[in-house]
TORKOL-632322 format. One record per residue: x negated, y, z of N, C-alpha, C in turn. Coordinates in Angstrom, 1 decimal, always signed. Each point is the difference from the previous one (the first is absolute). Layout:
# TORKOL-632322
((X; Y; Z); (X; Y; Z); (X; Y; Z))
...
//
This chain:
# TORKOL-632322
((-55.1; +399.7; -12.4); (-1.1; +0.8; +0.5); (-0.1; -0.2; +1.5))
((+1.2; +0.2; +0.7); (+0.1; -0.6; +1.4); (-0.8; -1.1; +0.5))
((-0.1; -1.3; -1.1); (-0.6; -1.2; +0.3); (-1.3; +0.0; -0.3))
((-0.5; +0.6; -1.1); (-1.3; +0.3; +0.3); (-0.4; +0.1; +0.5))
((+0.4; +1.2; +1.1); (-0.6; +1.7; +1.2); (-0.3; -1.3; +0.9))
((+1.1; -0.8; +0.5); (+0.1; -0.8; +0.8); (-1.2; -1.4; -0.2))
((+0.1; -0.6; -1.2); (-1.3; -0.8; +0.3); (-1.3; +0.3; -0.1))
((+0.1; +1.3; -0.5); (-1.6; +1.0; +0.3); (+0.0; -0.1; +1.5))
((+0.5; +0.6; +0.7); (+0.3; +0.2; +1.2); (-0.3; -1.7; +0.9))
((+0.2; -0.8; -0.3); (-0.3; -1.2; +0.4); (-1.3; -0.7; +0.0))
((-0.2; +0.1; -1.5); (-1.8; -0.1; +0.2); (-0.5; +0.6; +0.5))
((-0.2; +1.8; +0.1); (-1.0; +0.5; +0.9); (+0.5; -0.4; +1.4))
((+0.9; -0.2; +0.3); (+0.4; -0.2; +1.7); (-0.9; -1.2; +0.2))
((-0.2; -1.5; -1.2); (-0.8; -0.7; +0.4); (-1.2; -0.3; +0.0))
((-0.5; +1.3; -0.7); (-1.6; +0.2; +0.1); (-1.0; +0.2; +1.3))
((+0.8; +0.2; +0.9); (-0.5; +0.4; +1.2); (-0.1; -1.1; +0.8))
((+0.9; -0.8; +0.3); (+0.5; -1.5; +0.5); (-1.6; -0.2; -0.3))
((-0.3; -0.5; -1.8); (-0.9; -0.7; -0.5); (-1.5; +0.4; +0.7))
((+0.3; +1.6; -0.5); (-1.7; +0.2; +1.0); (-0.4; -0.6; +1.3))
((+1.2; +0.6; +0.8); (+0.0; -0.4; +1.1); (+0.2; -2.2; +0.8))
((+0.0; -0.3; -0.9); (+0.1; -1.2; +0.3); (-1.8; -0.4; -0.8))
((-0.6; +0.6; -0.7); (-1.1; -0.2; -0.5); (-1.1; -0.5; +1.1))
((-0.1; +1.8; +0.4); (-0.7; -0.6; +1.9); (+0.2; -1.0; +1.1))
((+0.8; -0.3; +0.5); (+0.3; -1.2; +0.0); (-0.8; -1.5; -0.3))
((+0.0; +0.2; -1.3); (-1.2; -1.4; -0.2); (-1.1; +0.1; -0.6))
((-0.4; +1.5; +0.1); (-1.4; +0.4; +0.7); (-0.6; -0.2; +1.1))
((+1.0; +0.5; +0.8); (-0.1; +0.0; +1.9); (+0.0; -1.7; +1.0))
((+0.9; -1.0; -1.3); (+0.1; -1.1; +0.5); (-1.0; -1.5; -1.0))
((-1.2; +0.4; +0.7); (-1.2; -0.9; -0.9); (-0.1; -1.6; +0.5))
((+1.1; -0.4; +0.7); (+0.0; -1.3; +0.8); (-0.4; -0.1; +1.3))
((+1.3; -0.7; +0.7); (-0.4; -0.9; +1.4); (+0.5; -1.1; +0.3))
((-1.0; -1.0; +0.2); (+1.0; -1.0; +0.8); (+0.9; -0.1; +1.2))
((+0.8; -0.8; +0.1); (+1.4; -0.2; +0.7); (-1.0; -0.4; +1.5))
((+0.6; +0.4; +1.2); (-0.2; -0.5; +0.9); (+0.9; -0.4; +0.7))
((-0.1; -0.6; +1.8); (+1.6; +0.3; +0.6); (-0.1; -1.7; +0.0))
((+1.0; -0.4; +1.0); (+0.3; -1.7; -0.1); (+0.4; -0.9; -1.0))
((+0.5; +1.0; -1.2); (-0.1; -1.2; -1.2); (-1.1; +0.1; -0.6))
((-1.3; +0.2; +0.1); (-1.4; -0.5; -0.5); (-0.5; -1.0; +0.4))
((+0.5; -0.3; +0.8); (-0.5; -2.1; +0.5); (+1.0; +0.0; +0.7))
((+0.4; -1.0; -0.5); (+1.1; -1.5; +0.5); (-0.2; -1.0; +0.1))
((+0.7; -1.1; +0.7); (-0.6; -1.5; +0.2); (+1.2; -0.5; +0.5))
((+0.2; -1.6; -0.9); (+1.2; -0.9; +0.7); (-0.6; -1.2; -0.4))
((+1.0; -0.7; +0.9); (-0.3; -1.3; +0.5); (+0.8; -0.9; -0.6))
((-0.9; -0.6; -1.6); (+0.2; -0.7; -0.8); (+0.7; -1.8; +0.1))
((-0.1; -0.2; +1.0); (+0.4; -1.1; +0.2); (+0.6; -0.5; +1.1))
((+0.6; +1.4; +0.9); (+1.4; +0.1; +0.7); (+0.7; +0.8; -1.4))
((+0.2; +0.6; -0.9); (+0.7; +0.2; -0.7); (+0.3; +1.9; +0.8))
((-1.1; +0.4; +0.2); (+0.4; +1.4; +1.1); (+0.0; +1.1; -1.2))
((+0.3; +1.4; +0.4); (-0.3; +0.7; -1.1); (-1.5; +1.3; +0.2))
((+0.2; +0.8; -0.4); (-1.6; +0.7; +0.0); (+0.3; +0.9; +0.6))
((-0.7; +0.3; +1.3); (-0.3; +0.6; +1.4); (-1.1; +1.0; -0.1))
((-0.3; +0.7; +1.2); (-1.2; +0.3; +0.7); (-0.6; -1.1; +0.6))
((+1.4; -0.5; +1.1); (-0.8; -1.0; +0.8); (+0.8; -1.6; -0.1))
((-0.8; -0.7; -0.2); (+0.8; -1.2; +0.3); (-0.4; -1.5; +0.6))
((+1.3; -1.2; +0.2); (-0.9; -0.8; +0.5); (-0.5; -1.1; -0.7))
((-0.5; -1.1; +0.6); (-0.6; -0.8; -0.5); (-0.3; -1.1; +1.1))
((-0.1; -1.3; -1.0); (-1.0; -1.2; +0.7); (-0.4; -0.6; -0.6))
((-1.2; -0.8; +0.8); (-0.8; -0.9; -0.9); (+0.3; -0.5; -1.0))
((-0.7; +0.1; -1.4); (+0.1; -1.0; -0.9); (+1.2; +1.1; -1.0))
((+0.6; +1.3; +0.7); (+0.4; +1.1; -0.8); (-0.5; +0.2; -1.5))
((+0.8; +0.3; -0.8); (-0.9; +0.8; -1.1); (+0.5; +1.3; -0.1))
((+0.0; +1.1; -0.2); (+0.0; +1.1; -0.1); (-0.8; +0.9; -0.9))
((+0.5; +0.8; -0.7); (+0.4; +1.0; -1.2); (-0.2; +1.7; +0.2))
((-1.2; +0.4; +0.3); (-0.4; +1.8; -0.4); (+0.3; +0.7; -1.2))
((+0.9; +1.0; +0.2); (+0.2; +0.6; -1.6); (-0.7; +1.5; +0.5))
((-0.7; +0.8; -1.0); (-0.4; +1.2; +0.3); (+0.5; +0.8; -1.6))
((+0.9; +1.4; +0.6); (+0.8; +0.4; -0.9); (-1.1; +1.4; -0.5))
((-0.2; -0.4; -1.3); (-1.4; +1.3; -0.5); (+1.1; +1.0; -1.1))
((+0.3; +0.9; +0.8); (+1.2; +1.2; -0.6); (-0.6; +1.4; -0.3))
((+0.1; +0.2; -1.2); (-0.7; +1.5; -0.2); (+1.4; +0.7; +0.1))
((+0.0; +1.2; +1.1); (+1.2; +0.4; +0.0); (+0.1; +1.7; -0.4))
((-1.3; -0.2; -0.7); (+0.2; +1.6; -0.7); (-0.4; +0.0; -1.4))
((-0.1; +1.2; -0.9); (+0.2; -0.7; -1.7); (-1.5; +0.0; -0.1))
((-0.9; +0.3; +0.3); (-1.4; +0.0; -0.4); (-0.9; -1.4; -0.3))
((+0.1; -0.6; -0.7); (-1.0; -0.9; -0.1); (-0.9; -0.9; +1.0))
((-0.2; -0.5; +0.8); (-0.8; -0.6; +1.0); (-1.1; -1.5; -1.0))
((-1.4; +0.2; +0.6); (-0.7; -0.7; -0.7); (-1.0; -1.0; +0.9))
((-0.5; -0.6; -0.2); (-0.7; -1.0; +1.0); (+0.6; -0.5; +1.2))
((+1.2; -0.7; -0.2); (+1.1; -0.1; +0.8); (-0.8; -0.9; +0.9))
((+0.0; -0.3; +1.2); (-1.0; -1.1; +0.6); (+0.5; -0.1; +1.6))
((+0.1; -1.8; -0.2); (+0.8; -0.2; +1.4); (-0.8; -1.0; +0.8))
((+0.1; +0.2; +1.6); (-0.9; -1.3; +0.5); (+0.8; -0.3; +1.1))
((-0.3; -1.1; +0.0); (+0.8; -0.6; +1.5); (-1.5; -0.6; +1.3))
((+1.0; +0.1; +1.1); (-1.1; -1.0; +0.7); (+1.1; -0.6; +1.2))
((+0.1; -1.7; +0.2); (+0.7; -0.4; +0.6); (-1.0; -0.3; +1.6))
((+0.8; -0.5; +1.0); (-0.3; +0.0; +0.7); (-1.4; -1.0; +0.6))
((-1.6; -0.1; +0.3); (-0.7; -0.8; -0.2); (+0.0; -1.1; +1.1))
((+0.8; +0.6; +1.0); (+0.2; -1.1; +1.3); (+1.6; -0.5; +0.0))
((-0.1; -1.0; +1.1); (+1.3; -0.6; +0.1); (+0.8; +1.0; +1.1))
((+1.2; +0.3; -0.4); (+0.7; +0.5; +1.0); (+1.2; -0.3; -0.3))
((+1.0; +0.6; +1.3); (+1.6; +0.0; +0.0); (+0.6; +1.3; -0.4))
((-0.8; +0.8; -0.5); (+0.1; +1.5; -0.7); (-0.8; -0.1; -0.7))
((+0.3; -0.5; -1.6); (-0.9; +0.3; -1.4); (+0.2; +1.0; -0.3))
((-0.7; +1.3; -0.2); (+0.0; +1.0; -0.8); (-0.9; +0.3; -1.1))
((+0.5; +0.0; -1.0); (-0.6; +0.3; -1.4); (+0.0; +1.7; -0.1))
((-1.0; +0.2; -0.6); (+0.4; +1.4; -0.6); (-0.8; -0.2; -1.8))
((+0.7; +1.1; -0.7); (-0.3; +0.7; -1.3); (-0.3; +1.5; -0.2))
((-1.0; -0.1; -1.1); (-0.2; +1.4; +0.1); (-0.2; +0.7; -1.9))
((+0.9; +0.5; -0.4); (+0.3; +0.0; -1.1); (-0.6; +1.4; -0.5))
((-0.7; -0.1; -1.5); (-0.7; +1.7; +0.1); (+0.3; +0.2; -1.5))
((-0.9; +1.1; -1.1); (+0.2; +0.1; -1.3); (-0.5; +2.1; -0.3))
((-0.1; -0.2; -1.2); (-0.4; +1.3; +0.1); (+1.1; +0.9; -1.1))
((+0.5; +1.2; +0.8); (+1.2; +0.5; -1.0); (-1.0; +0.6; -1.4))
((+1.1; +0.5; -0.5); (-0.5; +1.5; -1.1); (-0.8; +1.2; +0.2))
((+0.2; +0.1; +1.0); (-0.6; +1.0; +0.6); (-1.4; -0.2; +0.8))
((-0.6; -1.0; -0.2); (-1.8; -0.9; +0.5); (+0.4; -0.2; +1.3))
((+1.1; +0.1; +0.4); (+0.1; +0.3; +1.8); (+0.2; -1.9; +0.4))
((-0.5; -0.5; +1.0); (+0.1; -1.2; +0.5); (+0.9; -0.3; +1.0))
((+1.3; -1.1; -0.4); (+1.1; +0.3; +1.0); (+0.0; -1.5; +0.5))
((+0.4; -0.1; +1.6); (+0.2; -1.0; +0.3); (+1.1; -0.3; +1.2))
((+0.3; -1.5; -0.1); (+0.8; +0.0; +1.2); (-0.2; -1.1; +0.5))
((+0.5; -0.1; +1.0); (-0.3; -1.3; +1.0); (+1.7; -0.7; +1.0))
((-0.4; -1.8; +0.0); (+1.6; -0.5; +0.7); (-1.1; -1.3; +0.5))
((+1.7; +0.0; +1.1); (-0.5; -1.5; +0.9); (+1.1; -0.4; +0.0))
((+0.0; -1.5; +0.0); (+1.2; -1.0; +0.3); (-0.6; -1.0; +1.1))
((+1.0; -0.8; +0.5); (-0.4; -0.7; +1.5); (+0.8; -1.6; -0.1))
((-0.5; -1.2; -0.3); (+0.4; -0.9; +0.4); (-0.1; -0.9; +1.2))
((+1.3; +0.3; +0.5); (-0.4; -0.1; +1.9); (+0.5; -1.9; +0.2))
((-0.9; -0.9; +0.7); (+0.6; -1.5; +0.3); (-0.2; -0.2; +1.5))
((+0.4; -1.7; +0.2); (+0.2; +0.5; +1.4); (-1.4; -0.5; +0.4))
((-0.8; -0.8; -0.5); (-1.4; -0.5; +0.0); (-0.6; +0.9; -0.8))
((-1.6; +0.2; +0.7); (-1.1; +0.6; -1.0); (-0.1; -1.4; -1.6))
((+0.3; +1.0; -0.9); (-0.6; -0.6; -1.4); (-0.6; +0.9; -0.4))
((-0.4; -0.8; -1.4); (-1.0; +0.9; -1.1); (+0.7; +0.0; -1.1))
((-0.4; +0.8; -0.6); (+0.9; +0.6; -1.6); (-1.1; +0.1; -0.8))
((+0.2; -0.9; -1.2); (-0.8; +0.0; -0.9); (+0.2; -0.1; -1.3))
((-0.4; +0.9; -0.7); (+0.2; +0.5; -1.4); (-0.1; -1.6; -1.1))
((+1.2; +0.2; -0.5); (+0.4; -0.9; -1.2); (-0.4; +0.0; -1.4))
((-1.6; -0.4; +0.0); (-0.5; -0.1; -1.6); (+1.1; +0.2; -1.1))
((-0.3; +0.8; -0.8); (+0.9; +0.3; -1.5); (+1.6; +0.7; +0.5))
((+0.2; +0.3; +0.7); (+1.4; +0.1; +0.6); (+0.2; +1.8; -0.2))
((-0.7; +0.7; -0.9); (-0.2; +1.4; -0.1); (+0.6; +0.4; -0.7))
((+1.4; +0.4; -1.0); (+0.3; +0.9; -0.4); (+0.4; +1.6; -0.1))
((+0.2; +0.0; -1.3); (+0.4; +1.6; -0.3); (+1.4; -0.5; -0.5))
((+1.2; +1.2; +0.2); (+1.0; -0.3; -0.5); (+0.3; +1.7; -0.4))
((+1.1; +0.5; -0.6); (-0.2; +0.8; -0.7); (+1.5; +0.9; +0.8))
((+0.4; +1.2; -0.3); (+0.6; +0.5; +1.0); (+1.5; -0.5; +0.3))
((+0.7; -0.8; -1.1); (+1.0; -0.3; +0.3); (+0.1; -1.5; +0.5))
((-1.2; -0.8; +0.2); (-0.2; -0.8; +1.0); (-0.1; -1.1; -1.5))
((-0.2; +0.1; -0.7); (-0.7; -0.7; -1.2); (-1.0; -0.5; +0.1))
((-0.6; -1.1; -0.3); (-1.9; -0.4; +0.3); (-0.7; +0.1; -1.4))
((-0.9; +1.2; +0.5); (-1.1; +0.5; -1.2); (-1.1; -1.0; -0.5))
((-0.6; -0.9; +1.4); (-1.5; -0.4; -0.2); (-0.3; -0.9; +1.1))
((-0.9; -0.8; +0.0); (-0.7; -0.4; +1.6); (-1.2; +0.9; +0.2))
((-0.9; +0.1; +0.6); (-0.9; +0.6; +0.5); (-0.8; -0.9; +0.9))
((-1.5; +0.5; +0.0); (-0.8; -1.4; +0.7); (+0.1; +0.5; +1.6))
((-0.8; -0.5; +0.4); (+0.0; -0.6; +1.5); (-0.9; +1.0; +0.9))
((+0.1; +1.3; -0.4); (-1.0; +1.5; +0.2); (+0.8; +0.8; +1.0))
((+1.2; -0.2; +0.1); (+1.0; +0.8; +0.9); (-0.5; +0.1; +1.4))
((-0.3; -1.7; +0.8); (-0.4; +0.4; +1.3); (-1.6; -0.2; +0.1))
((-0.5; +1.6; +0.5); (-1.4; -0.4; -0.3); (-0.5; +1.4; -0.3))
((-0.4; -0.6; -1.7); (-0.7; +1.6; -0.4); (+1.3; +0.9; -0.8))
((+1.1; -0.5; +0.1); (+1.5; +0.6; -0.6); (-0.1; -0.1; -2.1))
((+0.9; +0.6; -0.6); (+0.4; -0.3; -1.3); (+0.3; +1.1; -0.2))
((-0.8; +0.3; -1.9); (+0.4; +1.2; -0.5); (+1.1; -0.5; -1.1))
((+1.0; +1.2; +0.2); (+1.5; -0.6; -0.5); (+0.0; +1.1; -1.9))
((-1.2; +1.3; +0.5); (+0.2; +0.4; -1.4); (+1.1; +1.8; -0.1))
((+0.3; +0.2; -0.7); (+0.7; +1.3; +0.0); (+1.8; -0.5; +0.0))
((+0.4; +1.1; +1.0); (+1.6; +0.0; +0.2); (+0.3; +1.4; -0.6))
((+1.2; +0.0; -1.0); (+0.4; +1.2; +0.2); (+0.7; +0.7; +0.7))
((+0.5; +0.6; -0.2); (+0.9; +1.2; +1.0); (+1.9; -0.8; +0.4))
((+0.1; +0.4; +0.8); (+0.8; -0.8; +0.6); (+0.7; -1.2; -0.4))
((-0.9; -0.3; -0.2); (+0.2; -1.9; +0.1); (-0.9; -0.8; +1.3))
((+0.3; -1.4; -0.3); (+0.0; -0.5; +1.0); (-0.2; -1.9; -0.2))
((-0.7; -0.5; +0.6); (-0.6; -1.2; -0.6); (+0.0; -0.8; +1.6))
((-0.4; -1.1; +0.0); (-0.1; -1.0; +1.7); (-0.9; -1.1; +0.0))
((-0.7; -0.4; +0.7); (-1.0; -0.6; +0.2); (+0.2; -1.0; +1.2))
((+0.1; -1.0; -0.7); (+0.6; -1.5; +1.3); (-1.2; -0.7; +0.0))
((+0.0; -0.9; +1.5); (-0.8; -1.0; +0.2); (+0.4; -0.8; +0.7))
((-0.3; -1.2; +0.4); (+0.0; -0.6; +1.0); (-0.9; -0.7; +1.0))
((+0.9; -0.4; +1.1); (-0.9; -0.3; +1.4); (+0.3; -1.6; +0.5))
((-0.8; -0.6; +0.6); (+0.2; -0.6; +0.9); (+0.2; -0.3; +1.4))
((+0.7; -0.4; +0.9); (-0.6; -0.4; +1.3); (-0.4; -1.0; +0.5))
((-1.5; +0.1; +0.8); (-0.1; -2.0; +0.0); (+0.8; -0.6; +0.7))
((-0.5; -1.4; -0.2); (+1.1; -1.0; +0.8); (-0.2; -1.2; +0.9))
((-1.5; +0.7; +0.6); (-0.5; -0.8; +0.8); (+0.3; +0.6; +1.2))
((+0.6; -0.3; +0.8); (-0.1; +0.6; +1.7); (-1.3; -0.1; +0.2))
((-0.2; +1.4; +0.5); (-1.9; +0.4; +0.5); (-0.2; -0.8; +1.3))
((-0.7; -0.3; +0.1); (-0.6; -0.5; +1.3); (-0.6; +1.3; +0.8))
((+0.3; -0.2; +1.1); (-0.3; +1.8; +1.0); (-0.6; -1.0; +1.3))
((-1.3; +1.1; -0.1); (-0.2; -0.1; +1.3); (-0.4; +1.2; +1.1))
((-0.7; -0.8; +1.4); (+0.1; +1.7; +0.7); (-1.7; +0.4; +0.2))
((-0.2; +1.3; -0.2); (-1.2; +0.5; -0.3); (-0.1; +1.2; +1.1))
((-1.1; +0.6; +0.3); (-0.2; +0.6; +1.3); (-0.4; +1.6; -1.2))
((+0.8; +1.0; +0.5); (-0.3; +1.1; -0.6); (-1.0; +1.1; +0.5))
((-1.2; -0.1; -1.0); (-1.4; +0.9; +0.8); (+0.3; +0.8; +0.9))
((+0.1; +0.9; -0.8); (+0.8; +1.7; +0.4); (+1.0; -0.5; +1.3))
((+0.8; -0.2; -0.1); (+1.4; +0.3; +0.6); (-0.3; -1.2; +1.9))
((-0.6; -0.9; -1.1); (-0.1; -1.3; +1.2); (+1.2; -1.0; +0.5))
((+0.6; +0.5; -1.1); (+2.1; -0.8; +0.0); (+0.0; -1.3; -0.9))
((+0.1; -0.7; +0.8); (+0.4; -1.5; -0.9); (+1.2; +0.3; -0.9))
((-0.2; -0.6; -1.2); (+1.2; +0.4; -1.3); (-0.1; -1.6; -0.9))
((+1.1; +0.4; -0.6); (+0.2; -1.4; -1.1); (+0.1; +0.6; -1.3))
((-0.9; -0.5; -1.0); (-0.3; +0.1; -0.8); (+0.0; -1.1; -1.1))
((+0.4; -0.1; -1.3); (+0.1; -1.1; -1.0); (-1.7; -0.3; -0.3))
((-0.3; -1.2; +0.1); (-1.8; -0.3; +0.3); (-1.2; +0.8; -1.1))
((+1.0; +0.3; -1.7); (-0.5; +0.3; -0.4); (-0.3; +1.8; -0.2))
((+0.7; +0.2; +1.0); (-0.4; +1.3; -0.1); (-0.7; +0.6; +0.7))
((-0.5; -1.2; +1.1); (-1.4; +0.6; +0.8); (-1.0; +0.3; -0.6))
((-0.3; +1.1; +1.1); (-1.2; +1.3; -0.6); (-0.9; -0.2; +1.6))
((-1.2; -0.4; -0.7); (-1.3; -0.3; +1.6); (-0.4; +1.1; -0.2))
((+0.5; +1.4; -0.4); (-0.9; +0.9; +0.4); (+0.9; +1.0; +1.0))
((+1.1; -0.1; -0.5); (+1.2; +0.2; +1.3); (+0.1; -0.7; +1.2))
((+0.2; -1.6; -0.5); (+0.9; -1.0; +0.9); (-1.3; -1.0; +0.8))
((+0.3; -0.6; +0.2); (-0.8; -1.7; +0.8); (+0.9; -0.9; +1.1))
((-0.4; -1.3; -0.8); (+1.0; -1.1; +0.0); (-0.2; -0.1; +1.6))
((-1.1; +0.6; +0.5); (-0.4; +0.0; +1.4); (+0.9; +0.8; +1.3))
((+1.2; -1.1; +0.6); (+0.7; +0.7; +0.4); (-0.7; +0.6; +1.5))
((-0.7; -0.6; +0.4); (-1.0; +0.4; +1.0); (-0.2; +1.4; +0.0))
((-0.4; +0.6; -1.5); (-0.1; +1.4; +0.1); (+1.0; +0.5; +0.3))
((+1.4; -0.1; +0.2); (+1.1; +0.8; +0.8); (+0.2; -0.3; +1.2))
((-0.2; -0.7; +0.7); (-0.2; -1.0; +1.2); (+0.2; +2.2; +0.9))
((+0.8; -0.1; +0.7); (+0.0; +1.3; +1.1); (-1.7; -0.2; +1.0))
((-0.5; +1.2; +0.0); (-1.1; +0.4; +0.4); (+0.5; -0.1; +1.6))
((-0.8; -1.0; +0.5); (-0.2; -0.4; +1.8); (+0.3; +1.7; +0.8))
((+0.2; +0.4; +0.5); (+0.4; +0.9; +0.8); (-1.2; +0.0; +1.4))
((-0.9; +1.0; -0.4); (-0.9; -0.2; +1.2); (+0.6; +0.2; +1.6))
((-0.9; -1.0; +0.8); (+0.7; -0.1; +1.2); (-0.5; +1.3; +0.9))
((+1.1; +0.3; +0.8); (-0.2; +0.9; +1.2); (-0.9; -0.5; +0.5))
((-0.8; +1.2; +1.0); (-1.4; -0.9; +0.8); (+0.8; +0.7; +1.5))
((-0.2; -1.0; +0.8); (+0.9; +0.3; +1.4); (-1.1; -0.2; +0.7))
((+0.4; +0.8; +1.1); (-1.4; +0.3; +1.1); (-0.2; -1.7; +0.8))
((-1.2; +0.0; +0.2); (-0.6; -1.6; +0.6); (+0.5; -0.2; +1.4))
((+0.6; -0.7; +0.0); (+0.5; -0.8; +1.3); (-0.3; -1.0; +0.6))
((-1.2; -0.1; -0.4); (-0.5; -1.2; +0.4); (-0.4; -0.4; +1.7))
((-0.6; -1.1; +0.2); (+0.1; -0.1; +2.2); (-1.0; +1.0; -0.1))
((-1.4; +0.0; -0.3); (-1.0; +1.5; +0.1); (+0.4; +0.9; +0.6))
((+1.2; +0.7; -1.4); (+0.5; +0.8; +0.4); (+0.7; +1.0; +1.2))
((+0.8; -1.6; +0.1); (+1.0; +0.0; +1.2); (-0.7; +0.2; +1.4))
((-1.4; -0.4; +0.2); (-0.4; -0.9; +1.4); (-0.3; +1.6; +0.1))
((-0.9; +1.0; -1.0); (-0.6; +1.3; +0.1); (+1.4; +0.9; +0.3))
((+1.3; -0.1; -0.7); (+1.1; +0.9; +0.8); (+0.6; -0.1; +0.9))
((-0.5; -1.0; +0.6); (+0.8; -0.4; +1.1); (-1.2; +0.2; +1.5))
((-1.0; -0.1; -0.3); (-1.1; +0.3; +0.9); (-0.3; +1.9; +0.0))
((+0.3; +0.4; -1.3); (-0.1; +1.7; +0.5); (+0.8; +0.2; +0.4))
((+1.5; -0.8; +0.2); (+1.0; +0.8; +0.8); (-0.3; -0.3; +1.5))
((-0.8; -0.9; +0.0); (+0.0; -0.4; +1.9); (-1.0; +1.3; +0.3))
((-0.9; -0.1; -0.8); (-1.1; +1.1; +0.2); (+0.6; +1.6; +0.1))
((+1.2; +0.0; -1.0); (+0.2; +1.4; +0.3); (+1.1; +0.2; +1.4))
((+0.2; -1.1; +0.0); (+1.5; -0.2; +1.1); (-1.2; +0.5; +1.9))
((-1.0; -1.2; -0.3); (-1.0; +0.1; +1.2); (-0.3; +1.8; -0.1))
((-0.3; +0.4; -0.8); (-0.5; +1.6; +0.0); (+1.0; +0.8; +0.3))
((+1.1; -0.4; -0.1); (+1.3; +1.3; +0.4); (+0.1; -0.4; +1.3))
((+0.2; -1.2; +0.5); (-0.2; -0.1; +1.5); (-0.3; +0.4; +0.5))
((-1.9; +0.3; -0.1); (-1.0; +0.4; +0.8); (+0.5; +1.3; +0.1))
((+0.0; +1.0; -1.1); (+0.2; +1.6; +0.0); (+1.2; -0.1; +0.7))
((+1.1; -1.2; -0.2); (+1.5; +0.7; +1.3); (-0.7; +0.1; +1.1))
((-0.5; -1.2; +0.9); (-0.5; -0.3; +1.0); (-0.6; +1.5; +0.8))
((-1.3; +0.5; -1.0); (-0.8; +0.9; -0.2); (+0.8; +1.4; +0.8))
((+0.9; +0.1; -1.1); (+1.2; +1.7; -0.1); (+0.2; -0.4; +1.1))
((+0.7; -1.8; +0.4); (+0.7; +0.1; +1.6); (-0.5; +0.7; +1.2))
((-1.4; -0.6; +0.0); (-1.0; +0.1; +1.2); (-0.3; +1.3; +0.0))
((+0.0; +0.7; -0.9); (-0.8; +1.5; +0.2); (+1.7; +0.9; +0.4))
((+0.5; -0.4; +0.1); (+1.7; +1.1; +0.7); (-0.4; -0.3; +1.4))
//
């Protein structure tokens, strides 16, 4: 009878647990993961591993993974991810992603990451036809995916509740050393070096003339010319003659 009393007593003790864990995943209708592990990037052909930031040189290939993690139990739907890499050449590539989806609850959640491939020359980074997959959360490969990612981005479909899936691509860097030249900056008026292709005539002009330092107008200094001279040198005799006379003058009258 003892053992009975006692596992009566056990189930109701865990009725309450149950309710109360019910709300819970009510309250948790889905979000995605944000934070530095939502974009990563390494450098596929130094053999590097997956960074925020890393480096690189020409002729590099390199590898974006973007981690799409529902880390609450609710359902997430219209899972949708876009990328945009960098459209100029630089020595600081920075990519970003912006990952979105809609939970259980109609509410729209999103998050956003950046990663940076820094070299010691300006290059360009450019997206690797077919090189898109999905892999599945234990790093398994689910599918390819087309070539939608950088641009207008890729819908991935429904995640459920805390799981977690990853989205790789790859990059290149070119391997031509840019040719740079120097270009006169409108605004500023500062000669700068620039890779030729990234002149902009509505900023720049190849016209270094336009920076050329503005002449410094000259001082205007009083005329000295003989004219001059012959006229200050004759009113001093003239006023010299006139003080004479008046001493002379004051003398004679004492």
């Amino acid at each position: 009878m003892k053992k009975i009393v006692t596992l009566a007593a056990a189930t109701v003790a865990a009725v309450p647990m149950l309710a109360m864990a019910a709300p819970v995943f009510a309250d948790s209708p889905g979000q995605l993961m944000g934070g530095n592990a939502l974009y990563q990037v390494k450098n596929l052909t130094q053999k590097g591993a997956y960074a925020s930031t890393i480096s690189a040189s020409a002729c590099d290939e390199v590898q974006y993974s973007i981690e799409i993690h529902n880390t609450e139990f609710g359902k997430l739907s219209n899972v949708t991810v876009k990328v945009a890499l960098p459209s100029t050449s630089s020595t600081s590539n920075v990519s970003t992603v912006s990952a979105s989806a809609t939970n259980s609850a109609g509410t729209n959640v999103s998050v956003n990451g950046s990663v940076t491939v820094n070299t010691s020359v300006a290059q360009t980074v450019t997206y690797e036809a077919g090189s898109t997959q999905l892999f599945k959360g234990d790093g398994t490969f689910d599918r390819s995916l087309n070539d939608g990612i950088v641009g207008n981005g890729l819908s991935l479909g429904d995640l459920n509740g805390s799981t977690g899936e990853f989205v790789n691509f790859k990059a290149k860097l070119n391997c031509e050393t840019p040719k740079q030249i120097q270009v006169c900056e409108i605004a500023t008026k500062k000669i700068v070096t620039i890779n030729e292709k990234d002149f902009n005539s509505t900023t720049q002009t190849k016209d270094l003339t336009k920076c050329a330092e503005t002449p410094a107008t000259p001082t205007v200094l009083p005329n000295t010319g003989a004219g001059n001279v012959v006229g200050i040198v004759g009113g001093a005799i003239v006023a010299g003659f006139v003080a004479s006379r008046l001493f002379l003058s004051r003398k004679a009258s004492r």
